[in-house]
C-alpha positions in Angstrom: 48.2 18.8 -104.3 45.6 19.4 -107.1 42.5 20.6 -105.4 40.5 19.7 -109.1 40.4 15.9 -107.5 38.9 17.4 -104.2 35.8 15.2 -104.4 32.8 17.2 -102.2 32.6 14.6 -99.9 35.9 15.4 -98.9 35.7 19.3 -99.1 32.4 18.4 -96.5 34.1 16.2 -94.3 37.0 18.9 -93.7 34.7 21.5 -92.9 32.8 19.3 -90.3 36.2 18.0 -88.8 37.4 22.2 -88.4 33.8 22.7 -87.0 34.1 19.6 -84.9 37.9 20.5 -83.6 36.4 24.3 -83.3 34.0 23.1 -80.8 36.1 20.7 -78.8 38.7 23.5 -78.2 36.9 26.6 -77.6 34.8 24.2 -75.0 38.0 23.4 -73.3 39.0 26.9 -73.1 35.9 27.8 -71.3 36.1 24.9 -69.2 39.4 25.9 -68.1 37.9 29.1 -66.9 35.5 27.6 -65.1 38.2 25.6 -63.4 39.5 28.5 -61.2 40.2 28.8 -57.8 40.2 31.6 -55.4 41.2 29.3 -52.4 43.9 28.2 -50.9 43.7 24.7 -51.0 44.0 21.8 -53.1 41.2 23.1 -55.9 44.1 26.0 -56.6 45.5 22.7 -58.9 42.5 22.2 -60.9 43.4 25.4 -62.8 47.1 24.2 -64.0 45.9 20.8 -64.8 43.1 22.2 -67.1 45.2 24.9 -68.9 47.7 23.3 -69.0 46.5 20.0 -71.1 43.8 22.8 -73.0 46.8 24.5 -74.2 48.5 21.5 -75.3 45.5 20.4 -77.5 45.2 23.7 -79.0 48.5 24.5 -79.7 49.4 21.0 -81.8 45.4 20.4 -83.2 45.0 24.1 -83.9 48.0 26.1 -84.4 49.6 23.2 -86.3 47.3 20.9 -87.7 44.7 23.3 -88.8 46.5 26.4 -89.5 49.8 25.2 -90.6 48.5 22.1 -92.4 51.0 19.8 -90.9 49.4 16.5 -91.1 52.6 14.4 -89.4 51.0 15.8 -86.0 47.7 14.0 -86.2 48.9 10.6 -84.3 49.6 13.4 -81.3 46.2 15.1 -81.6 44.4 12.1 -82.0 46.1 10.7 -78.6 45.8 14.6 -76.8 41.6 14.4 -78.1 41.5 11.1 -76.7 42.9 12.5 -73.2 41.2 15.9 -73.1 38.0 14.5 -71.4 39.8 12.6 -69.0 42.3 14.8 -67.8 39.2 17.6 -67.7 37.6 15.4 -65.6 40.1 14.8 -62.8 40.3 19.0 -62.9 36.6 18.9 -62.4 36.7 16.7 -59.1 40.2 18.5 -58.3 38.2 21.7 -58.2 35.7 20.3 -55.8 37.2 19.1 -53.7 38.8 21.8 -51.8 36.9 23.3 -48.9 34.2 25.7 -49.9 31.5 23.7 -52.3 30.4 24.8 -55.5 27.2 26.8 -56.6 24.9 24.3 -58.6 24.8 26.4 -61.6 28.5 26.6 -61.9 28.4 22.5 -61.7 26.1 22.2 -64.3 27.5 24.8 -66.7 30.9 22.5 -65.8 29.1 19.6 -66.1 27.6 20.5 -69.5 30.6 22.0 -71.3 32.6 18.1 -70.1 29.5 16.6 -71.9 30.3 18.7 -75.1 34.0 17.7 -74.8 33.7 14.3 -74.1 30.8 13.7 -77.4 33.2 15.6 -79.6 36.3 14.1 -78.7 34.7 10.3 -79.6 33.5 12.2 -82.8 37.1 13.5 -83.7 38.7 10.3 -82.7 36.4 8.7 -85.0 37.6 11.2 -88.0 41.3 10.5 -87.0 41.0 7.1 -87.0 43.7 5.2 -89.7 40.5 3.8 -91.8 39.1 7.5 -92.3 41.9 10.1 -92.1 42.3 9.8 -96.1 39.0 11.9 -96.3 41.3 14.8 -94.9 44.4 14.9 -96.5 43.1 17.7 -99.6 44.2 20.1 -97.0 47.6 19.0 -95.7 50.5 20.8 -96.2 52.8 18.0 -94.9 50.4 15.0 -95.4 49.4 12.7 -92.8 52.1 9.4 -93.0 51.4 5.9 -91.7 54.4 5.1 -89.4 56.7 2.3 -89.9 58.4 1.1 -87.5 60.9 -1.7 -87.1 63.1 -3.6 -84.3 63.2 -1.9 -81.4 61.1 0.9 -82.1 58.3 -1.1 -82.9 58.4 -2.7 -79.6 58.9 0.1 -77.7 55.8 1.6 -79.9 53.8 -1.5 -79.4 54.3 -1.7 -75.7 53.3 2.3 -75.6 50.5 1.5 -77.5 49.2 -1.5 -75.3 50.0 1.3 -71.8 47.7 3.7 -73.6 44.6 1.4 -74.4 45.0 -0.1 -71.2 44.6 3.6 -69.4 42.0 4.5 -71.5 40.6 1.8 -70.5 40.6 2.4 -66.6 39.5 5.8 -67.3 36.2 4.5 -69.8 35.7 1.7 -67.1 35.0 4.3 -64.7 32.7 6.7 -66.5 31.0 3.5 -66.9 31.0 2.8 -63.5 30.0 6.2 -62.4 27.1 6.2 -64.4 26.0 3.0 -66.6 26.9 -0.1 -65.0 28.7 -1.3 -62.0 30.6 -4.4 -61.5 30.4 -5.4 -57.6 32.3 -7.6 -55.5 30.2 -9.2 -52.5 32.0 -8.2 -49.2 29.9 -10.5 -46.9 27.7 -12.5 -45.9 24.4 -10.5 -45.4 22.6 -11.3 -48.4 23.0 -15.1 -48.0 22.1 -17.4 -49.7 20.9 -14.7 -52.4 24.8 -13.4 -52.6 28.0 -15.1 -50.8 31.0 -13.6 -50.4 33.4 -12.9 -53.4 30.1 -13.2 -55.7 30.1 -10.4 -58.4 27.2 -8.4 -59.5 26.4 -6.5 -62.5 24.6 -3.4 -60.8 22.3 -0.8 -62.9 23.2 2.7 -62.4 22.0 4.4 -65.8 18.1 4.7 -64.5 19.1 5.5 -60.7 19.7 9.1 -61.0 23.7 9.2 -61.3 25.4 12.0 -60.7 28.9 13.9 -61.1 31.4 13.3 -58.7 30.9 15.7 -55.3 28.2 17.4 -57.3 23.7 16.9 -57.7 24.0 17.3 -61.5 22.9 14.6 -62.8 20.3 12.4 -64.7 17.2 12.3 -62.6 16.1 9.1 -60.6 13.7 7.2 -62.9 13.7 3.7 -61.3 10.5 2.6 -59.3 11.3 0.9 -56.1 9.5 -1.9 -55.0 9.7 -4.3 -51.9 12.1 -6.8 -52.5 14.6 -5.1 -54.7 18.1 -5.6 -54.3 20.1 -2.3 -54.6 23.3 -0.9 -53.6 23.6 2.4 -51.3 25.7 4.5 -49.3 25.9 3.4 -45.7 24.1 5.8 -43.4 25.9 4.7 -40.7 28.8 6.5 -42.2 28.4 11.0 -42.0 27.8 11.8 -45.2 29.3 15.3 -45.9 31.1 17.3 -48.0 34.5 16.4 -46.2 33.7 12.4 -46.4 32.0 13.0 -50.1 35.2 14.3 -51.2 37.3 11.5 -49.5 35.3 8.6 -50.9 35.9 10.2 -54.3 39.6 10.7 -53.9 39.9 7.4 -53.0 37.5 5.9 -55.5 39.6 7.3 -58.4 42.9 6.6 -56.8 42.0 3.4 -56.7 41.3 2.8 -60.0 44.4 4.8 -61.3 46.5 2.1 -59.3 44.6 -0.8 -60.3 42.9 -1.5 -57.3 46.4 -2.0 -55.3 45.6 1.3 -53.4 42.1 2.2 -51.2 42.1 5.3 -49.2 38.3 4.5 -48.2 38.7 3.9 -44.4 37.4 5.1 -41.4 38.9 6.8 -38.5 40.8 3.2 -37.6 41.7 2.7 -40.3 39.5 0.5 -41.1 38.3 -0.6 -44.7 34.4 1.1 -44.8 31.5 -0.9 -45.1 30.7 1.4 -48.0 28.3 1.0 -50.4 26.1 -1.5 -49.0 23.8 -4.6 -50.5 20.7 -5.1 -49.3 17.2 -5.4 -49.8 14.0 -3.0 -49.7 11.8 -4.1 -46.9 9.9 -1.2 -45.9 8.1 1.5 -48.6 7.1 4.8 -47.9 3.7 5.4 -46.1 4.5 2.0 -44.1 5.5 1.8 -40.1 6.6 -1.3 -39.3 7.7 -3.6 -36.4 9.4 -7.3 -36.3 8.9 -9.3 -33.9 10.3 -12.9 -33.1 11.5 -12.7 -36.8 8.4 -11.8 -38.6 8.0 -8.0 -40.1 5.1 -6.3 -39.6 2.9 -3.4 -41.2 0.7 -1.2 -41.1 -0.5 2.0 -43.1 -3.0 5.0 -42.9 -5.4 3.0 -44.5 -4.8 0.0 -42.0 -3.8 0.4 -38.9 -3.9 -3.1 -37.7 0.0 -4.6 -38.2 0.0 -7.9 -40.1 3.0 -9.8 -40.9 4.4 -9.0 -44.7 4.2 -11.8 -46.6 6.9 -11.4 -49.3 9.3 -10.4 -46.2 9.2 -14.0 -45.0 10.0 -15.3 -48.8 13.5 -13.9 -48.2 14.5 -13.5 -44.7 17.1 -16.4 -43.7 17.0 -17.2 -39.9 18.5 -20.7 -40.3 21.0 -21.3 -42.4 20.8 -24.9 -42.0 17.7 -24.5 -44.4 19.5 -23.0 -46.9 20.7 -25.6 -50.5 22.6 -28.1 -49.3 24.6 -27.5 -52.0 25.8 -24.0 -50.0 26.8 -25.2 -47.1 30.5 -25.7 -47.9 30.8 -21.8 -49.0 29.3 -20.4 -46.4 32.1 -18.8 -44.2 29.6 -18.2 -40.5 26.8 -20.2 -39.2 25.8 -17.2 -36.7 24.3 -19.7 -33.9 26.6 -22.3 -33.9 28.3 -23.3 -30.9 31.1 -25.0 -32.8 33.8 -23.5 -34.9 35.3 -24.6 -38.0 38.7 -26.2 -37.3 41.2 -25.5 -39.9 40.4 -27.6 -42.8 36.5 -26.9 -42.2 36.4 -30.7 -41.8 33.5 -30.3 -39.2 31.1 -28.8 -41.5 28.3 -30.8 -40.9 28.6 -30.3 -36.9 28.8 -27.0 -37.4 25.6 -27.2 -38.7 23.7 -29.3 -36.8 24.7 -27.0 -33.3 23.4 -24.0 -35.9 20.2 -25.9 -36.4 20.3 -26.8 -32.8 20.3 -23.4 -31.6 17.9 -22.1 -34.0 15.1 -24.7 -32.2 16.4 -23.5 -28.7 15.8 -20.3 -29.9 12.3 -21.3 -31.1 11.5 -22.6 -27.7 12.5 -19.9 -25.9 10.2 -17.4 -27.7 7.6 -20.0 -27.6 8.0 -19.9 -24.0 7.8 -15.9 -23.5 5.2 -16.1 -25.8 3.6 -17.8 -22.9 4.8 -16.2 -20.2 2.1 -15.1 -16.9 2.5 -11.5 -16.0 0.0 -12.1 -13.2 2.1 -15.4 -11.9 5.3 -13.5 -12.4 3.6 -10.8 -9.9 2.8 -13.3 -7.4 6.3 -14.7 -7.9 8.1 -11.4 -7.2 6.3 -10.8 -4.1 7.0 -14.3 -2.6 11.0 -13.7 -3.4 10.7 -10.4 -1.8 8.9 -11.9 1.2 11.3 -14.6 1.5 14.7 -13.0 1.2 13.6 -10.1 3.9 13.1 -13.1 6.2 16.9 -13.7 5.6 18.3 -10.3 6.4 19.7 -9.7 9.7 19.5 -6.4 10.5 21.5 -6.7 13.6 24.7 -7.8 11.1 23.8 -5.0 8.4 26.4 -2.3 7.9 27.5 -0.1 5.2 25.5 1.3 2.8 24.6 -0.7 -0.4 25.7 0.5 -3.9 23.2 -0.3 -6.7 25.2 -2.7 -9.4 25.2 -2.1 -12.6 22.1 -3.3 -14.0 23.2 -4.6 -17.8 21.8 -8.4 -17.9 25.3 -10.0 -18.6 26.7 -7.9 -15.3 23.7 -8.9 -13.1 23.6 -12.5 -13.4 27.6 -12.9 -13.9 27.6 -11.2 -10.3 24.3 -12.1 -9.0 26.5 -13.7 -5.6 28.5 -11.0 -5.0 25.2 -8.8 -5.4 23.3 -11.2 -3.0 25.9 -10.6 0.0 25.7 -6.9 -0.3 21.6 -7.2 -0.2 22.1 -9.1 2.9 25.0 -7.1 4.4 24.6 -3.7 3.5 21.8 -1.0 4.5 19.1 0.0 1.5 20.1 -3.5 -0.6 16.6 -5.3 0.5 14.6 -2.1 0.0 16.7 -2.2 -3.5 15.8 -5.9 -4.5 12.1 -5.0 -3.0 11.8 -2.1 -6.1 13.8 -3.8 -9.2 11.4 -7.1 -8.1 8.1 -5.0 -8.3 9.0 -2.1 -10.5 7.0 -3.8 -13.3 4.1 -4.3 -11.8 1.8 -1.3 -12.5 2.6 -1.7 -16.0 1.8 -5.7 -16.6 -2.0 -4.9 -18.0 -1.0 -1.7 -19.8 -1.7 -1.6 -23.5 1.5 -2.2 -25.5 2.9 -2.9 -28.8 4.3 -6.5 -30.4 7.5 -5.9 -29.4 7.0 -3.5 -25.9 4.9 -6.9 -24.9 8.0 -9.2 -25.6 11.0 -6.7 -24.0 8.3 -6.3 -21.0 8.4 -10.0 -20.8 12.1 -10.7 -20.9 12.9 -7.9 -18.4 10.3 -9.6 -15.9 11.4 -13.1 -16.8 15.2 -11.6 -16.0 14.4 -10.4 -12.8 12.4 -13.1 -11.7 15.1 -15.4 -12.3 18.0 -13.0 -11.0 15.4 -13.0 -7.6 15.4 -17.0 -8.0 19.3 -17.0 -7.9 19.4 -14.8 -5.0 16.6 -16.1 -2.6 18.8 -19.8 -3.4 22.2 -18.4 -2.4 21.0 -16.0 0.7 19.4 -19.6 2.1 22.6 -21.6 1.2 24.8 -18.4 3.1 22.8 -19.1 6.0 21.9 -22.3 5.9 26.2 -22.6 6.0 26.2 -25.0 3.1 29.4 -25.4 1.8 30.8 -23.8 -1.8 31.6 -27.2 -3.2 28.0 -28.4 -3.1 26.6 -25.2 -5.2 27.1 -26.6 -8.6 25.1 -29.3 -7.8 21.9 -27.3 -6.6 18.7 -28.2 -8.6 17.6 -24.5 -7.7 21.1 -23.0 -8.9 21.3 -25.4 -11.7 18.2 -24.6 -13.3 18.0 -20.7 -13.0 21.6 -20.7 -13.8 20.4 -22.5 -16.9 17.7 -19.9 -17.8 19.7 -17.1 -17.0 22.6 -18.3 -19.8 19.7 -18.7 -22.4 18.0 -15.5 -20.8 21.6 -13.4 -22.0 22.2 -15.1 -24.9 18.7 -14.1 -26.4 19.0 -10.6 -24.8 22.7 -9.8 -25.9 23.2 -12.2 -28.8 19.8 -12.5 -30.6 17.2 -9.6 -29.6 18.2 -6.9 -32.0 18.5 -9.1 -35.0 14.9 -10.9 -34.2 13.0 -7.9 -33.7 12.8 -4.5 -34.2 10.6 -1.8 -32.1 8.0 0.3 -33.9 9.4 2.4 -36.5 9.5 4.8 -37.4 8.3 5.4 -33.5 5.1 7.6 -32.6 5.1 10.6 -31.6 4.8 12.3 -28.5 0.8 12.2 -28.5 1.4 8.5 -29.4 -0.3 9.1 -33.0 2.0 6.6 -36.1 4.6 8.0 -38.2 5.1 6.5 -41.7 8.4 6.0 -43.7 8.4 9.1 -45.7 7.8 9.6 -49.8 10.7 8.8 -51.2 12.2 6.7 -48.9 12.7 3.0 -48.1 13.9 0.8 -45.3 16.5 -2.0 -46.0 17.7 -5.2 -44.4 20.3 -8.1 -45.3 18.9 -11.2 -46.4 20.6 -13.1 -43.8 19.3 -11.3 -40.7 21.7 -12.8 -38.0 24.9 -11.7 -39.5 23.3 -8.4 -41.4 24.3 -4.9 -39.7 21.8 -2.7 -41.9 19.4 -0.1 -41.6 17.7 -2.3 -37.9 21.1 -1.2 -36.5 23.9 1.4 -35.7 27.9 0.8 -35.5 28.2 1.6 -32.1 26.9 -0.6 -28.9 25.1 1.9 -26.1 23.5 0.7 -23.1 19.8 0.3 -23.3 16.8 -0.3 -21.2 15.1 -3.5 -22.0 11.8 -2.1 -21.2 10.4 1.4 -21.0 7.5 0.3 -19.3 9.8 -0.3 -16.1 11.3 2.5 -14.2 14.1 -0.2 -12.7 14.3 -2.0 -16.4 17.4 -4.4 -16.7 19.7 -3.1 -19.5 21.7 -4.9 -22.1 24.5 -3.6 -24.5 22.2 -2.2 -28.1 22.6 -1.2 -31.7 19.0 -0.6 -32.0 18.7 2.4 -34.3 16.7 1.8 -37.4 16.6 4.2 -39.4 15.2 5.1 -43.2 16.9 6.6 -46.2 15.9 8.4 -48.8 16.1 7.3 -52.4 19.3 10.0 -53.3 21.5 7.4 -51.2 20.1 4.6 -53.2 23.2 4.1 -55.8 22.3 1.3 -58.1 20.0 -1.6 -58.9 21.1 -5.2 -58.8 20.6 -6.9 -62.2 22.4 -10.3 -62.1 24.7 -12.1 -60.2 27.2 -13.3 -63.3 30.0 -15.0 -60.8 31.2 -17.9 -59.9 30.0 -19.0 -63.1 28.0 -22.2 -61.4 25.8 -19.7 -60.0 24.3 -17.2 -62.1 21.3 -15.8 -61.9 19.2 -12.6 -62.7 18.1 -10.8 -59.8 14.1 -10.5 -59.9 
């Protein structure tokens, strides 16, 4: 070739392509190195993978492109460029993911040498490319050649060609996902009516401090949270270590290799995790809060008087009956509802009215503990205690009584079989006696909003449960016949309380309210939510398991101010996380296409 028509734009551009190339090799090498193992386990593979596809690129972009100036191999180096940063990549999470964990400085030496690959492999694909390669072919020995391909060939070519942009696709979709932008698919039905399910997302990730798989290097966190926001985050009802890190990972990436046909992310039943979570920011950092009868609450250091939190109340949905009638139909669960769907959903609007119905029971019922006398409750208790020792007859008690279990479903389900043994068995009046008038040292104590309403329900409990049992002891003796139970006014009435008594107790109290948190300490002196840190809660707070609650149901008292408290089944646990869990920022919802909106 006759280097007197090298033009010095040429001569320029293949001195910045060999520097380029340079660059992009001799970081490979090095982060080959860094890609060693000394442990038995699966990270021993990261090496391999590294060298191996390092070696490759070198030997075809250096040894003969470069050196040997055999430009027929540029289609290969151009596709084994294009791959480097990939294939580097899955050896960087390879590497971590065996069972000792990384030193941060080795991360972000790993993490910077990727960076350098991954710039200067777009920059070298961009010199290969068909429009630009003519600025390089001065230096070809065997010049660079167009292929032309016909029949067969070109269809096999075109259909490798199509395999290739589509994986490099998958593999640029998820560096996008990992730190730009993510695409989410609503799960349920927590955020309604904000998000249903099967609604996708477009969720900011670029400003929330992303950061390298199973590593903490990173860009920093530069979003400002406010109350209100929508973001994503891990679910801290999930253990979040190194072992669970590496699994979510795994399967994250598997999952995107096989085109979403394969998820690994389940928990120990095999179960598809809860994980990340939507939800909304309800509680900042120097807040404690309480919610009580569906209301939040806050305070601060500069107030300590809670009062209700205004903008909370724009966006908590307790009756979906209230939501746009234009929802209804997509709405899968109506939470208080007494009627299911039937199969073709034909009974929509009864389902909703029994929803709207039991929200207004509901209403009552709160109304009416609300209003509740602690002082005529005290007199009550001491009349049933009075009353039912006049119905013991010590000359027919034997045995010795067994206190039942005292969980509210358990103590009214079995309050007749309970009632024989107080009668029957030794220690069962002195038994009603206590659980009856437990309470009563505490009634005038100083408590909190939601100490005040548990202390009510567990006296309202017992008082009915003593109701119930002074009726049946009377009707035992009194010899009345079985049959004519049902239709005791007595029965009929506390029976009555006692369903809506369990049903608020079981069903409703830890989605209405929430205690003090984060609690006081010991010396009874408020705790705030932390710097950095924010409390979350669905949108649609009957059918929203979030940051109020755990996974697990525990037996709880319902009131600590009662030595002999009635119990009921809990997942009271809220909890706080800090802003590092915090994975992304809604920005709009962009499906179904009838609904979009940006996310304010």
């Amino acid at each position: 070739m006759n280097k007197k028509n090298t033009k010095p734009q040429n001569i320029k551009s293949i001195k910045n392509f060999k520097i380029f190339m340079y660059i992009e090799l001799i970081s490979s090498i090095l982060f080959s190195l860094f890609s060693i193992s000394f442990h038995a386990d699966a990270s021993l593979i990261s090496f391999p993978i590294a060298l191996s596809f390092t070696a490759l690129a070198v030997y075809f972009a250096y040894f003969l492109m470069l050196k040997k100036g055999d430009g027929s191999r540029v289609f290969g180096v151009l596709k084994i460029i294009q791959y480097l940063p990939f294939v580097l990549l899955l050896a960087f999470i390879v590497r971590r993911v065996g069972k000792q964990p990384t030193a941060f400085w080795y991360d972000l030496i790993s993490v910077l040498l990727w960076c350098i690959i991954f710039v200067f492999s777009m920059i070298l694909s961009y010199c290969m490319n068909d429009k630009r390669i003519d600025r390089l072919e001065v230096n070809w020995v065997i010049p660079p050649k167009k292929m032309k391909l016909i029949g067969i060939e070109k269809l096999i070519f075109e259909i490798v060609d199509w395999i290739d942009a589509f994986v490099q696709a998958v593999f640029m979709v998820l560096l996008l996902q990992i730190f730009i932008l993510q695409l989410y698919v609503i799960p349920s039905e927590s955020m309604v009516p904000t998000f249903l399910i099967k609604d996708r997302v477009a969720v900011s990730k670029l400003n929330c401090g992303p950061k390298f798989p199973l590593t903490d290097v990173g860009l920093p966190d530069l979003t400002k949270y406010e109350r209100g926001d929508i973001v994503v985050l891990r679910n801290p009802h999930y253990m979040i270590d190194r072992k669970s890190e590496v699994k979510t990972v795994t399967s994250q990436l598997l999952y995107m290799l096989t085109f979403t046909k394969v998820n690994l992310n389940r928990d120990e039943n095999g179960e598809l995790k809860a994980d990340p979570l939507v939800k909304r920011i309800a509680g900042i950092a120097g807040e404690q809060l309480v919610m009580q009868d569906g209301v939040l609450y806050s305070r601060t250091k500069d107030n300590d008087t809670f009062t209700p939190v205004k903008a909370d109340e724009k966006y908590a949905c307790w009756d979906l009956s209230k939501i746009n009638k234009k929802l209804y139909s997509r709405v899968e669960r109506y939470p208080l509802s007494q009627i299911e769907f039937d199969s073709r959903r034909s009974n929509l609007g009864k389902v909703i009215s029994s929803a709207s119905e039991q929200y207004q029971v509901m209403l009552d019922f709160e109304e009416k503990r609300r209003n509740y006398d602690l002082f005529v409750a005290e007199f009550e208790a001491r009349r049933l205690v009075s009353e039912l020792k006049l119905l013991v007859d010590e000359e027919k008690v034997s045995g010795v009584f067994e206190q039942p279990n005292m969980e509210v479903y358990n103590l009214f389900s079995n309050v007749q079989s309970i009632t024989v043994d107080i009668l029957s068995k030794k220690g069962g009046i002195d038994w009603f006696e206590k659980i009856m008038t437990s309470w009563i040292d505490n009634k005038s104590s100083a408590k909190d909003l939601y100490s005040e309403s548990n202390f009510k329900l567990n006296v309202m409990s017992k008082i009915c449960f003593g109701n119930l049992a002074v009726r049946y002891a009377k009707l035992l003796n009194d010899n009345v016949s079985s049959s004519l139970w049902k239709s005791d006014a007595v029965l009929e009435e506390n029976m009555e309380l006692a369903s809506t008594l369990v049903w608020y107790i079981q069903y409703l109290l830890d989605s209405r309210n929430m205690p003090v948190f984060p609690a006081n300490d010991s010396n009874g002196n408020p705790q705030y939510i932390p710097d950095n840190c924010y409390f979350m809660m669905g949108d649609n707070r009957f059918n929203s398991l979030d940051l109020r609650h755990s996974i697990d149901y525990e037996n709880a008292l319902l009131s600590k101010y009662d030595s002999s408290s009635v119990e009921y089944l809990s997942i009271m646990e809220p909890k706080y996380i800090n802003k590092k869990l915090i994975i992304g920022k809604t920005m709009f919802r962009f499906w179904p296409i009838d609904r979009p909106m940006k996310i304010q």
